[in-house]
C-alpha positions in Angstrom: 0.0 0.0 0.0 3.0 2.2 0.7 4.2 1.7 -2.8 1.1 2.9 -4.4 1.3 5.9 -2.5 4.9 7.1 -3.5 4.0 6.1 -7.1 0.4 8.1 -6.8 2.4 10.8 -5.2 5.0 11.4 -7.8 2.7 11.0 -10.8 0.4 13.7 -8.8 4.4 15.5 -8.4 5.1 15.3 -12.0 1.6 15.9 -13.9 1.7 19.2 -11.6 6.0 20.2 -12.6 4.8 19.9 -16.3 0.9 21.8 -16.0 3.6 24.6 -14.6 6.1 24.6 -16.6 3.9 24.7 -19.8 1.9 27.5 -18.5 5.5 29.1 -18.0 6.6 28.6 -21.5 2.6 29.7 -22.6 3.4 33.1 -21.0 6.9 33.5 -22.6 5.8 32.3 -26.5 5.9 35.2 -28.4 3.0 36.0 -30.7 2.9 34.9 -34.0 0.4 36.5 -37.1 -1.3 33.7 -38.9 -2.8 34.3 -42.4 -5.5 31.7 -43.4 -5.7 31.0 -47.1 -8.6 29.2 -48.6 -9.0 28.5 -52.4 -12.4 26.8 -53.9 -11.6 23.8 -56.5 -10.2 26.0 -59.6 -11.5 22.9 -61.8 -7.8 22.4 -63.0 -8.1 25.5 -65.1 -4.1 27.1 -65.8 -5.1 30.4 -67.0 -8.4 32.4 -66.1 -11.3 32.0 -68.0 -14.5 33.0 -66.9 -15.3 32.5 -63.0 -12.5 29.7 -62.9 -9.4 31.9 -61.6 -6.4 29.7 -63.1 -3.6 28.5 -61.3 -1.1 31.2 -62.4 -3.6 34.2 -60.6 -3.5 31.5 -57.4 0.2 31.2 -57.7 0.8 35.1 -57.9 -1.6 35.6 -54.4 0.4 33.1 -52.9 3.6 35.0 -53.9 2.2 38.2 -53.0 1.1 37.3 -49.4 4.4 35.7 -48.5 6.1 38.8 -49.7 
């Protein structure tokens, strides 16, 4: 029964050491901007025509949001 409670007690030990030290790193993480991109199917199409963009316009708003 003794050796339950040492084990019980360190697991209790340990699960609270890392609960702290990931709020600590949580505080410390610097902030990061995400951009979310979302494309609808461009049917395959390489060059615009119609409402289908084209890959090439998709391509060049890729290009110019990572710039």
């Amino acid at each position: 029964m003794l050796r339950f409670k040492i084990t019980k007690g360190l697991l209790i030990s340990l699960l609270t050491f890392l609960l702290i030290l990931g709020t600590i790193s949580f505080i410390f993480a610097a902030e990061k901007e995400i951009v979310v991109l979302s494309i609808n199917d461009f049917h395959g199409a390489l060059v615009p025509a119609g409402k289908n963009v084209g890959a090439v316009k998709l391509a060049d708003a890729l290009k110019t949001e990572k710039a």
